[in-house]
N, C-alpha and C positions, 0 to 999 in steps of 0.2 A: 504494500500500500504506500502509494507516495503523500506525499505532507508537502503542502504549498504556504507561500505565506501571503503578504501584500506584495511582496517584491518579487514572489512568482506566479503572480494572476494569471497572467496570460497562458502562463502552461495548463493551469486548472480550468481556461476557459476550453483550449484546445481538448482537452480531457472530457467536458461536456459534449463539445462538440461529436468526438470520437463514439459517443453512447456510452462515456464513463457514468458510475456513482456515485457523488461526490456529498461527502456533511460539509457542512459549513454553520460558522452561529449565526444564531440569529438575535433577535431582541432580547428574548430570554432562555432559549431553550438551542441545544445543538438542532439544524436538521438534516435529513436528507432531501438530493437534488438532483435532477436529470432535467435533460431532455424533454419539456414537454410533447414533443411530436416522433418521441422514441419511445412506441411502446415496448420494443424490448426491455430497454432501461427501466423504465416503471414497472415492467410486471419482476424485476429484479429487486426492487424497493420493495414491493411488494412482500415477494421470498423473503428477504432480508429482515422483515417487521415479521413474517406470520402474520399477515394481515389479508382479510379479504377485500379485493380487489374492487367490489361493489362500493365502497367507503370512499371514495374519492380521493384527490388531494387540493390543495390550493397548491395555487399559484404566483410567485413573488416575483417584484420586479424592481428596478431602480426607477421606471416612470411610466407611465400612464402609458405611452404609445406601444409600451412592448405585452401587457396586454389586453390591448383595446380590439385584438384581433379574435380572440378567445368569448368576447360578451356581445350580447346584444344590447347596444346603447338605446335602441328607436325605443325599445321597451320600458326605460324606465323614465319616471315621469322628472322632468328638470329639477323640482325644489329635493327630490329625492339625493340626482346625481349632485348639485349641488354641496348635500351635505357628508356625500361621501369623499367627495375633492377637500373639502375644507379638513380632513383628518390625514391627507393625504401631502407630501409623504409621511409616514408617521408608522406608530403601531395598531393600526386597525384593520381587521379582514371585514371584508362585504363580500356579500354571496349575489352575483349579479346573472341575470339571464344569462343561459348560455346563448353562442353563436350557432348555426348551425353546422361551419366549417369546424366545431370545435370537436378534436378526439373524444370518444365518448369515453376511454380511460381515462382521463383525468377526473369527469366529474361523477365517474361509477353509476348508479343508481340514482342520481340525482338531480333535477330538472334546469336549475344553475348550478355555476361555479365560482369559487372561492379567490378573490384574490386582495394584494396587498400590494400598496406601491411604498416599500420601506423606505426610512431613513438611514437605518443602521449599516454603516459606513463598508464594514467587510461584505455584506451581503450586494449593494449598491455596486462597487467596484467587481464585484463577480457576474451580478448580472452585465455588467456593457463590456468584461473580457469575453464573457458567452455570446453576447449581441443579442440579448432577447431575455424574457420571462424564464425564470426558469420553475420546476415541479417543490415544492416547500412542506416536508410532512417530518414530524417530530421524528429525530432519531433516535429512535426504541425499539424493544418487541414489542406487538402489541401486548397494551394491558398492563407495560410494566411502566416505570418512570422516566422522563426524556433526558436523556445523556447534556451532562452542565459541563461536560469535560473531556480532553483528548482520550483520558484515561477510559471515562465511559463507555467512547466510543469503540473504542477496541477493545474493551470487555466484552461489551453486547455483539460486534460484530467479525471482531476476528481481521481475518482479508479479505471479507467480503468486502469490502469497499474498493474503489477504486483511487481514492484521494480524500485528503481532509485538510481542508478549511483553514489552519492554523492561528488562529485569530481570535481576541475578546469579545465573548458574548454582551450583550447589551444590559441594560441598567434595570428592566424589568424580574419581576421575580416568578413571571406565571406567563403561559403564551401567553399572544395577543387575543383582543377581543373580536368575536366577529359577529356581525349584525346582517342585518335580508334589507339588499339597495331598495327592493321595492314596497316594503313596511315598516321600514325604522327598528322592527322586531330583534332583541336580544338575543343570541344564538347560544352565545358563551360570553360571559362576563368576562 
């Protein structure tokens, strides 16, 4: 497993690109990451969690445009979208209509999908070495607790991975929150 830091983005972008599996931190929690539009990769995350595949993932990004390709905008009504930009970049997920070009592994079972346009600097610099959005699910087994640490991360996962992240998790002490663009509705506090 390689170990990237900030001063070797670019390789962990080329890694993404490749159909790598990469953790990385996030706001408050390590996670895992791929390829959105590589469902090999994802259903590897998948393996990797013990998790069913139906469960979806969000999706994180360093800005708005990388995935604006993934939702349907026409869908949600302005004062909505509005107040989901105004938390944006930042630590809040919105579950926003999906597209219909959008993979339906990402959002499993579920009629929208999940995304975030972060702040948090390591994650920010990983998506635009990637050039796009990339896949954002806590890295754990399911059911257990999300890896706060390198050390974690290779307890739980060994060599399965393909790369890690190397960098300080953010100032939070729980994921982030995420809310439904189209009801204002609390999903997870």
């Amino acid at each position: 497993m390689r170990r990237f830091d900030l001063a070797t983005i670019d390789r962990a972008g080329q890694q993404l690109r490749e159909g790598g599996v990469l953790a990385y931190p996030t706001e408050a929690v390590f996670g895992l990451g791929c390829d959105p539009r590589n469902e090999a990769a994802l259903a590897r995350i998948f393996e990797l969690k013990h998790r069913p595949a139906g469960m979806g993932v969000l999706l994180i990004a360093s800005d708005f445009a990388q995935v604006e390709p993934y939702i349907d905008l026409e869908a949600v009504p302005l004062p909505m979208l509005d107040e989901a930009w105004s938390t944006w970049p930042g630590p809040c997920t919105w579950v926003f209509p999906r597209a219909a070009a959008a993979p339906d592994w990402i959002a499993g079972a579920h009629a929208g999908i999940a995304v975030r346009v972060t702040a948090h600097e390591p994650v920010v610099v990983l998506c635009r070495a990637f050039g796009g959005a990339l896949v954002s699910t806590s890295a754990n087994v399911h059911g257990q607790p999300p890896a706060r640490s390198v050390n974690d991360l290779e307890q739980a996962f060994g060599a399965g991975l393909d790369g890690i992240l190397d960098a300080p998790l953010g100032s939070l002490d729980r994921p982030t929150s995420i809310r439904d663009v189209l009801t204002g509705a609390i999903i997870r506090p």
